[in-house]
C-alpha positions in Angstrom: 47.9 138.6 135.2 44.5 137.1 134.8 41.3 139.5 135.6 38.8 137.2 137.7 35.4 138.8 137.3 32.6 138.0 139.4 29.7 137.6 136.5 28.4 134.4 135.6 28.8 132.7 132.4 25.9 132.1 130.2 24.9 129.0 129.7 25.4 127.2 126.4 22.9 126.3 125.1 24.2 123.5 122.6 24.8 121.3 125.7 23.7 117.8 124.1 22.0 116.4 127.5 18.3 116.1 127.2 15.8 118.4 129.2 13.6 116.5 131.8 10.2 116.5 131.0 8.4 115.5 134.4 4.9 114.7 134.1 2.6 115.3 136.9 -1.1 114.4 137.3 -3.7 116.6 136.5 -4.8 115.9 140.5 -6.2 119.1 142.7 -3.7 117.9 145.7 -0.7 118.1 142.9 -1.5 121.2 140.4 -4.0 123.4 141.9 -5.2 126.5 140.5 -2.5 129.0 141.4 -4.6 131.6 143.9 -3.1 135.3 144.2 -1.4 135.5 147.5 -0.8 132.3 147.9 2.6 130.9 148.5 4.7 129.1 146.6 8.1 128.1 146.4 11.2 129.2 144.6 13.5 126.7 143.4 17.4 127.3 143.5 18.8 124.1 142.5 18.8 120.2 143.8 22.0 118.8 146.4 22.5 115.4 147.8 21.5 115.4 151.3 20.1 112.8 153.9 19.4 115.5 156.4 17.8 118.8 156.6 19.7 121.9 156.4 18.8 125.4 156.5 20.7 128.6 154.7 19.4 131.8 156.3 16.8 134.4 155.4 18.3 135.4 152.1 15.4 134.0 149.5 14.8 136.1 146.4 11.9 138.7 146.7 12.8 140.6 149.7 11.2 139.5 152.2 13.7 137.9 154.2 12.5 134.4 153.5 14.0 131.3 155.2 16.1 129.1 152.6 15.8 125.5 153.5 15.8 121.8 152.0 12.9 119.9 150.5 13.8 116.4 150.7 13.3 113.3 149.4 15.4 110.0 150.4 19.1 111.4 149.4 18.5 114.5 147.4 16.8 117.6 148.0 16.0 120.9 146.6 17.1 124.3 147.7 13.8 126.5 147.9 12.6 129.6 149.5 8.7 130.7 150.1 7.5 132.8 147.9 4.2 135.0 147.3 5.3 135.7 143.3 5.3 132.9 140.5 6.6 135.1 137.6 10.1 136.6 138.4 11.5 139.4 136.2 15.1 139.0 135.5 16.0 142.0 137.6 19.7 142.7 138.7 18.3 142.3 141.9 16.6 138.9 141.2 19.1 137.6 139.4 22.0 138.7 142.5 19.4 137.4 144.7 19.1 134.2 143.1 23.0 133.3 142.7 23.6 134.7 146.2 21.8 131.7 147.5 23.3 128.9 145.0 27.1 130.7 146.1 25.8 130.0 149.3 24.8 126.6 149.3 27.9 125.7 147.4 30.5 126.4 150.2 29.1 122.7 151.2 27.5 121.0 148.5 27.5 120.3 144.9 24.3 122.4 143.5 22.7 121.2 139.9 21.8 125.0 139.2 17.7 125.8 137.9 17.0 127.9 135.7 16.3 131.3 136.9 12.4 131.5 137.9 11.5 128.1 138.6 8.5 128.2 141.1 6.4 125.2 142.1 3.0 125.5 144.2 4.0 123.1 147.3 6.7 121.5 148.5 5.2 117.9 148.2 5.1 119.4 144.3 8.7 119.3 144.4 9.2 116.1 146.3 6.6 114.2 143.7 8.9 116.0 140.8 12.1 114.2 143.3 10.9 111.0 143.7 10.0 111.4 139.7 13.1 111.9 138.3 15.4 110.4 141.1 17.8 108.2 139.2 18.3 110.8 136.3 19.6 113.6 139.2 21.4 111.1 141.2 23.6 110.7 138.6 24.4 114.0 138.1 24.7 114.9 141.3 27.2 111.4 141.3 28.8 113.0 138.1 29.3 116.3 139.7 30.3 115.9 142.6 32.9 117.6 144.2 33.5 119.8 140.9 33.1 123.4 140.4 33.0 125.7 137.1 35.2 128.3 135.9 34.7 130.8 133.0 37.6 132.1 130.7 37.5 134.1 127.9 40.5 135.2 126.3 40.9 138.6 123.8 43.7 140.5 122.1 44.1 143.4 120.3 43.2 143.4 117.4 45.4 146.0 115.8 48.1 145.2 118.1 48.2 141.6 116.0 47.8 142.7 112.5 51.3 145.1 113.6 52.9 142.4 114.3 51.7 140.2 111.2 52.9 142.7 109.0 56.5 142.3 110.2 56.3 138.6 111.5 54.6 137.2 108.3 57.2 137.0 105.6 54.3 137.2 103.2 52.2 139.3 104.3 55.0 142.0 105.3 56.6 142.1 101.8 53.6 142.5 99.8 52.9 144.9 102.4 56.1 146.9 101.8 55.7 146.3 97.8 52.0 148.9 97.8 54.1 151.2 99.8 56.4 151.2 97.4 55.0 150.8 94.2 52.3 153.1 94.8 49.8 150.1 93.0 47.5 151.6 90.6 44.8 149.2 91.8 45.7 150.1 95.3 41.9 149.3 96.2 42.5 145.5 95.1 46.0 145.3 96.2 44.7 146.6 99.8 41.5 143.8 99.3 43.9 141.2 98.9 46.2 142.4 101.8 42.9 142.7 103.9 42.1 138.9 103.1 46.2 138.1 103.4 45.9 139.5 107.5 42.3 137.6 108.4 43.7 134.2 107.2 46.9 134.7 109.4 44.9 136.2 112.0 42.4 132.9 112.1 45.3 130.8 112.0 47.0 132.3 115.0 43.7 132.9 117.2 43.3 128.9 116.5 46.9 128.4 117.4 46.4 130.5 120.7 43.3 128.8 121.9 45.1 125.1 120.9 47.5 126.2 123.5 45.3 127.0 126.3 43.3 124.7 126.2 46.5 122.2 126.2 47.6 124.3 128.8 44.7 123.9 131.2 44.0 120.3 129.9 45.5 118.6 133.1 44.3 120.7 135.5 40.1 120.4 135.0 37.9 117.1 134.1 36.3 118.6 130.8 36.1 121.5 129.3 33.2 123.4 127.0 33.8 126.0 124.1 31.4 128.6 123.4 30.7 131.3 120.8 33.0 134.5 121.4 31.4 137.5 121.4 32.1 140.2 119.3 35.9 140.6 116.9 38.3 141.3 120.2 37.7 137.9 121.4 39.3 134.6 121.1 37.8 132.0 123.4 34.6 132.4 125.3 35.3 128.8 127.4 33.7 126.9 130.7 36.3 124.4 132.5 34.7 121.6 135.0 37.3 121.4 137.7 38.4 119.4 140.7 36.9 121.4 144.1 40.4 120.5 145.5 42.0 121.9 142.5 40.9 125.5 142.5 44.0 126.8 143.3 46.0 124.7 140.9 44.0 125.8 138.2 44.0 129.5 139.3 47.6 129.3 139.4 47.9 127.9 136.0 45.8 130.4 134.3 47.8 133.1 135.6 50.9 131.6 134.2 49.5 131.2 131.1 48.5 135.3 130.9 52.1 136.1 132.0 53.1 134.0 129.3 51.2 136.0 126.5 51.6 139.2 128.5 49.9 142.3 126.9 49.2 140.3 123.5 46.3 138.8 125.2 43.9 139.4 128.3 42.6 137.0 130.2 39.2 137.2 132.6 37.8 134.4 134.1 34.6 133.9 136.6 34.0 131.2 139.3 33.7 129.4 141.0 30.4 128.5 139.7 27.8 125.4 139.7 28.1 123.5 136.8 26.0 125.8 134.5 27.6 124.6 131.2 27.5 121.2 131.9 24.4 120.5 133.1 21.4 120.4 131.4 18.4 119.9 133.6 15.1 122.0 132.6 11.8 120.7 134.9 9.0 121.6 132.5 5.5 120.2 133.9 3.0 118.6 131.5 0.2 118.7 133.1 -1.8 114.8 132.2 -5.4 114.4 131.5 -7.1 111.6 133.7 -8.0 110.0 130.3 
């Protein structure tokens, strides 16, 4: 059976998509000088919305602070108030800050920020809206209705090489043959064993993650490989799937870990925004009147 965690991928950061830069006028009534204990207001993420909508008090900091839409035309972004403009990326920020995108996403499709983004106003974020409108309605178009999963896949390592050793033709008589010859240059021989195992255990860790992914191909819209971490895992993936497909794709997960049984564990996380497959970074340039 398949573990599902509730931690949140990291996001890859090979995604091809290009950031946004938004520029913004060097004007008073757009980027004032930020004043200590003013407000400001914490960005979550941007949804499609033609009417206002408001999440509770559960905004990052605290203090109990309303989470509501800033809107312009069609889209809108998720924001709280905020008396801090430089987060640290406590547990309890960072649990604070994907509470509220879990939130919004039992009812819309969410194009996650990056954790921290503050802007001074909220006719700062509709300017940075109306800015960049066509490039987030088409990836709010792209992703809507679509949520993300997180797999990653390890075995054990000495479990496999066991198995090698009497699967592998190869590699289990030359095996048997520095038991039983006692080699003089056992160090070599063991060397050449050693390099014998990894290139059957590459080979097999490729065949396993060729079959997942085949596996879960018809059940999501695209999927994402990332860098495993560490010698005990396999696959380190992110899946883009169908919202009305969740439990399709749960389904076939599980049957996939009952078909490897103990030779492999599964965990996956989600569902999640589309973290992997959206790229969107607001950096503000600020523009000299010249």
């Amino acid at each position: 059976m398949a573990t599902k965690a509730a931690t949140r991928p990291p996001r890859d950061n090979k995604n091809t998509q290009d950031d946004l830069h938004v520029k913004i006028a060097d004007a008073s009534s757009l980027m004032p000088e930020i004043t200590p204990g003013e407000g400001g207001r914490y960005v979550y993420g941007i949804v499609e919305s033609k009417e206002p909508a408001t999440f509770g008090k559960i905004g990052i900091g605290g203090a109990g602070e309303l989470v509501y839409l800033v809107k312009y035309l069609d889209i809108a972004a998720v924001v709280s108030k905020t008396a801090v403009y430089i987060f640290d990326p406590t547990r309890e920020n960072a649990l604070a800050h994907e509470h509220v995108i879990e939130t919004v996403m039992k009812n819309y499709t969410i194009i996650p920020m990056s954790f921290g983004t503050v802007f001074r106003t909220d006719d700062d974020i509709r300017e940075v809206l109306k800015s960049i409108y066509s490039s987030l309605k088409d990836v709010l178009n792209q992703m809507a209705g679509k949520l993300e999963f997180g797999l990653k896949v390890n075995w054990d390592r000495d479990q496999i090489i066991e198995e090698l050793k009497q699967e592998d033709d190869e590699i289990r008589q030359f095996h048997q043959e520095i038991i039983r010859k006692h080699l003089q240059s056992t160090y070599l021989a063991r060397m050449q064993l050693g390099r014998m195992i990894d290139k059957s255990l590459a080979e097999r860790s490729t065949q396993y993650v060729r079959e997942i992914y085949e596996a879960l191909r018809a059940v999501c819209v695209a999927s994402r490989d990332n860098q495993p971490i560490g010698d005990k895992m396999i696959m380190n993936a992110a899946f883009l799937v169908e919202r009305n497909r969740e439990a399709e794709f749960d389904s076939v997960v599980n049957r996939i870990a009952r078909k490897y049984g103990k030779r492999l564990k599964f965990k996956y996380t989600g569902p999640w925004p589309p973290y992997n497959f959206v790229n969107i970074r607001l950096k503000l340039e600020r523009v000299s009147a010249n």
